[in-house]
N, C-alpha and C positions, 0 to 999 in steps of 0.2 A: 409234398408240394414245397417249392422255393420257398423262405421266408422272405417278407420284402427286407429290404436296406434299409438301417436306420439314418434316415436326415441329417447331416451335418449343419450346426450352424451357421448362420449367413455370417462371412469375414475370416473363417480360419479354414484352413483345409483337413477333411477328415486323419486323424492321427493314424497310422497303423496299428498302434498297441488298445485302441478303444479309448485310453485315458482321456478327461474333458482337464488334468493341470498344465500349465502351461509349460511346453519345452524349455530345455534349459542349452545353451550355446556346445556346451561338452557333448550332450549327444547327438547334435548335429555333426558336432566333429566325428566323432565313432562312425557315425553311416557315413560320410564324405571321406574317412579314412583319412584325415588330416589333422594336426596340431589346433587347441583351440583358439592358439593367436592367428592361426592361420584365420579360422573363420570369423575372429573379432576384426579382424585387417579386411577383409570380405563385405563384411556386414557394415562396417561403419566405412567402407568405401574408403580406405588408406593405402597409403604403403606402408612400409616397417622403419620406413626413416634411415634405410643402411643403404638405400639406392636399391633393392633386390626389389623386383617386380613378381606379381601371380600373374604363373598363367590362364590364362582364357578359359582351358580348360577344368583347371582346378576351381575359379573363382565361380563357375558353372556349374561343377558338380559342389561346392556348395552349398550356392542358391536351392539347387534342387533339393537336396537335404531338407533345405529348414521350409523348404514350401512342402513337401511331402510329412514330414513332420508338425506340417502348421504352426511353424515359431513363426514367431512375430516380434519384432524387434523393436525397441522403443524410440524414436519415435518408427513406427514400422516402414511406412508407403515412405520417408524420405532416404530412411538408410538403403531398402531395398532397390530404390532408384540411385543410387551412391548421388542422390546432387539435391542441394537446399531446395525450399520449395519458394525463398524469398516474401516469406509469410512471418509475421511477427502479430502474437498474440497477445489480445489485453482481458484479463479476468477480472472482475473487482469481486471484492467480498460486503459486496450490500444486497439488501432484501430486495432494489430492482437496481438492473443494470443502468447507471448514468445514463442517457441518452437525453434527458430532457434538459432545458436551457436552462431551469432555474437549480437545478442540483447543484453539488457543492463541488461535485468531481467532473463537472461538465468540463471546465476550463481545461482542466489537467487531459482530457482527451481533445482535444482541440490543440494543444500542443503535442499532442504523442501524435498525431495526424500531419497534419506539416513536418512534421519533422521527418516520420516515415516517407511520406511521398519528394520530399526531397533526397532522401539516402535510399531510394528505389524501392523502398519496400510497400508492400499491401498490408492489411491489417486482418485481421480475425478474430471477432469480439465473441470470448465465451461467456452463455448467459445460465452458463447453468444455479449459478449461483440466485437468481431473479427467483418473483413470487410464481409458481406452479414450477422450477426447474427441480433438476436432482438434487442443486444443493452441495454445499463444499462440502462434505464430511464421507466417512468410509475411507478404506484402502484406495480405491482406484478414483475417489475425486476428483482428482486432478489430472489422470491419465489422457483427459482429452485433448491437452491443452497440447500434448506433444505431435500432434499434426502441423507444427508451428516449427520453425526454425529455431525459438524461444519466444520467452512470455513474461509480457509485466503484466502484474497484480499492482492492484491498488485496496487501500481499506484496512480502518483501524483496529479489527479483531481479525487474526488469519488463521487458518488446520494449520498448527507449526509442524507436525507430525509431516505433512502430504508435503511441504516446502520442502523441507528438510529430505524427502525421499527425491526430488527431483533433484535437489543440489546434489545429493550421493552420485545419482546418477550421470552427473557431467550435463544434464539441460540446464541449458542458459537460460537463468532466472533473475531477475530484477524488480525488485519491490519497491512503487513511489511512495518513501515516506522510512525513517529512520527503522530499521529492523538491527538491531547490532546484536537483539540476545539471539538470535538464527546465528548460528556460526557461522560462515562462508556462505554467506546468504549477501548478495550484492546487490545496495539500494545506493537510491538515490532522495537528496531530503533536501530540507528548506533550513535555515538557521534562524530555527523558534529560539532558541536560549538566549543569541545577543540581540532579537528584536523585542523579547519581553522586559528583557533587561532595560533597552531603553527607553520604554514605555513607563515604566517605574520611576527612572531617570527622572521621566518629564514630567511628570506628577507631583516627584521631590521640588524641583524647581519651582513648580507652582507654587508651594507650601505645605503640599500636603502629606502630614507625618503619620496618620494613621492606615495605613493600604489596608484591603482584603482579597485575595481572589479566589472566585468563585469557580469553580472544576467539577465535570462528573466524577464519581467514584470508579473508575477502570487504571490497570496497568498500561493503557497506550503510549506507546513512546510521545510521543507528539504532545501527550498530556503531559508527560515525565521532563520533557524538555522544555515545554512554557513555565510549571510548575520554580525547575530550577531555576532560570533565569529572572523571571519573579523573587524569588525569594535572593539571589546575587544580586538584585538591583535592591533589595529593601536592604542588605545589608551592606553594601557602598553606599548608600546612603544613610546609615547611621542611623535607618527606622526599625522599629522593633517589626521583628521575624517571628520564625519560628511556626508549630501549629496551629496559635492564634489566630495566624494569619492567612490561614488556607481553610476555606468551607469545601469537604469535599461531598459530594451530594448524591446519593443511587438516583433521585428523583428530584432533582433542583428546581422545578416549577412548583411542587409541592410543599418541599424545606423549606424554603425561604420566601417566606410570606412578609405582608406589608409589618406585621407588628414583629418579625423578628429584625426589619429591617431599620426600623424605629427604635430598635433597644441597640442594635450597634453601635449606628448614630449616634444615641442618645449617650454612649462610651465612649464616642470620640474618635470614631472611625466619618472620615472624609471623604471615603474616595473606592469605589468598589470597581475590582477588573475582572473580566471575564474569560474564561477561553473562548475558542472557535472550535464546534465538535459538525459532524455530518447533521447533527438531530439540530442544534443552535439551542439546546437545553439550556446552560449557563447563562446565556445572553438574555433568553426570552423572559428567563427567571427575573435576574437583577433590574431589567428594564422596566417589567410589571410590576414586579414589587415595589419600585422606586415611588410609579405612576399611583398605585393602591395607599402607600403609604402619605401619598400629598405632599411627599418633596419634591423641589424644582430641581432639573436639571440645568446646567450646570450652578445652581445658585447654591442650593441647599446643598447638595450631594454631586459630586463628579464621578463620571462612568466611563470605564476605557474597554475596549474589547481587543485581547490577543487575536487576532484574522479578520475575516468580513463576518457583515451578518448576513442572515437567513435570506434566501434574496426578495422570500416572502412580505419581508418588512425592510424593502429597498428604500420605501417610500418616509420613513423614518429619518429625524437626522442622525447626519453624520457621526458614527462614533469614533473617538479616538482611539488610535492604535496601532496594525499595519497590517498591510497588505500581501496575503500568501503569493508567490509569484508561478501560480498554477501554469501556466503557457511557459515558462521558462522551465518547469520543473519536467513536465511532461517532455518536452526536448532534450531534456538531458537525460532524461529515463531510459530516451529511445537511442538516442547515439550510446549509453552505455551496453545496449543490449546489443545495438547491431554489431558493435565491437567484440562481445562476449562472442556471439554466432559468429563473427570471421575467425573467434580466436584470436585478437591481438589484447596485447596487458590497457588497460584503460581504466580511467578512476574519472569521479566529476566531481567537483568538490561542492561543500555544501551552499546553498542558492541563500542571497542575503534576500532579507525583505525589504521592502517599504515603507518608511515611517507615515503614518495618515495621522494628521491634525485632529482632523474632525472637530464637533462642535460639542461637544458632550464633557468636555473637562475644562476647567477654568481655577484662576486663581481662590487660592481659599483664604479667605483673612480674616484672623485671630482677633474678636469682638472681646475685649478687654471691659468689664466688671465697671 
């Protein structure tokens, strides 16, 4: 009696040899009987750049190769169609995907949106990264993201691993938010270092000599870059630096409590700055503690914050500091990527900020004995 057929999976076409690994471009060439640049010229829908053209019918037998072989080509349904799909995708690496108004990365898609729909393109928001999805991590990750013409990522921990296999790979990648240790990893960022710096600046001016700023404990750039400039603006101004001057926190709502904030003070620290992180951990911390401790703001103690705060505590005053420029930054994200996907040379340079006043810092003056 016959045996039945075994099922192919849904998306590839049954291999000849039985194998479930994935083909490789050489032995499509073998059955099509042609050089493997031939079928790399085939597959990525090129010429050779010498003015020589494929024929019809080689670029045909081909095809059929790698569909009889069930290869599949990265990104697959755009190469085998040789034409963009005009799809530009946005991944973030958060627990949920941005989409609600009060998140931190709201803004920043809101400008990646506009901008696309003015340079023609659509968008395609991967959420696999969100609560109940697969999640960044593993080999193939990020393989989805290539039904896109290319893809910006946003988000301050990233699979450097999975980036890095896509930039190998020639997909056009762009990361909102300083990435320089990815080698040939092209992002686009904001200039946190000369806005911290002059956030420091203004505090100097005020009078006040003792600074501290307050940071989660992570490697993120964005942390790395408030951090220096911070620390370039205490030491332009002639204030003591160094590690004294940086609380770094795994848990800063926790660390810094009202009575450690009472002993700083009580040393002669003036003036507590915070960074901007997605969670608003730093801010929430130094704010509360300030509040717990029964010091005034700006009387007792002045508070700066490097970005905005939480939007949860919009209703708060104003802190000094400055303003991430999310809508500009997002725009720039997206003209660098549509450029990468045409292939032309392109760079953006980095986005200045916003200096904000706010009302939470104030002159400090030296009560003489």
């Amino acid at each position: 009696m016959e045996q039945p057929r075994k099922r192919a999976k849904p998306g590839r076409a049954p291999s000849p040899t039985g194998r479930t690994s994935r083909p490789r471009q050489a032995e499509v060439a073998r059955l099509a009987g042609v050089s493997q640049a031939t079928v790399s010229l085939v597959l990525n829908a090129r010429s050779d750049g010498k003015g020589a053209t494929i024929s019809e019918e080689t670029r045909q037998r081909v095809l059929d190769a790698a569909r009889s072989l069930g290869y599949v080509p990265d990104p697959a349904a755009r190469r085998l169609a040789a034409a963009r799909n005009n799809l530009l995708g946005v991944f973030s690496f958060t627990a949920t995907f941005p989409t609600d108004v009060q998140h931190s990365y709201y803004p920043f898609l809101v400008g990646v949106e506009q901008e696309a729909a003015a340079l023609g393109y659509d968008l395609v928001l991967f959420t696999g990264s969100s609560s109940g999805g697969a999640g960044a991590v593993g080999p193939d990750a990020l393989s989805r993201v290539r039904l896109a013409d290319g893809c910006l990522f946003l988000g301050r921990h990233v699979p450097r691993a999975e980036l890095k296999r896509l930039v190998a790979d020639g997909f056009p990648v762009v990361h909102l938010g300083r990435r320089e240790e990815l080698e040939g990893l092209a992002w686009v960022g904001a200039d946190y270092v000369s806005a911290s710096r002059d956030v420091v600046a203004r505090l100097a001016e005020l009078g006040h000599r003792r600074i501290v700023l307050v940071r989660e404990d992570d490697e993120a750039p964005a942390s790395s870059d408030r951090q220096e400039g911070f620390l370039d603006g205490l030491a332009r101004a002639g204030l003591p630096g160094g590690p004294a001057a940086v609380l770094r926190c795994v848990d800063p709502v926790a660390e810094l409590t009202a009575d450690r904030v009472r002993a700083l003070v009580a040393d002669g620290v003036t003036a507590f700055v915070a960074e901007e992180t997605d969670t608003g951990a730093a801010w929430r911390a130094v704010s509360g503690a300030v509040r717990e401790a029964g010091l005034s703001c700006p009387g007792d103690v002045s508070l700066a914050l490097l970005g905005s705060p939480p939007p949860d505590v919009s209703r708060e005053p104003v802190p000094m500091g400055f303003e991430v420029p999310r809508h500009a930054l997002g725009a720039a994200a997206v003209r660098l990527l549509a450029a990468m996907v045409a292939g032309q040379e392109a760079d953006e340079p980095l986005v200045a900020c916003e200096f904000r006043d706010g009302v939470t810092a104030g002159p400090h003056e030296v009560h003489l004995p």
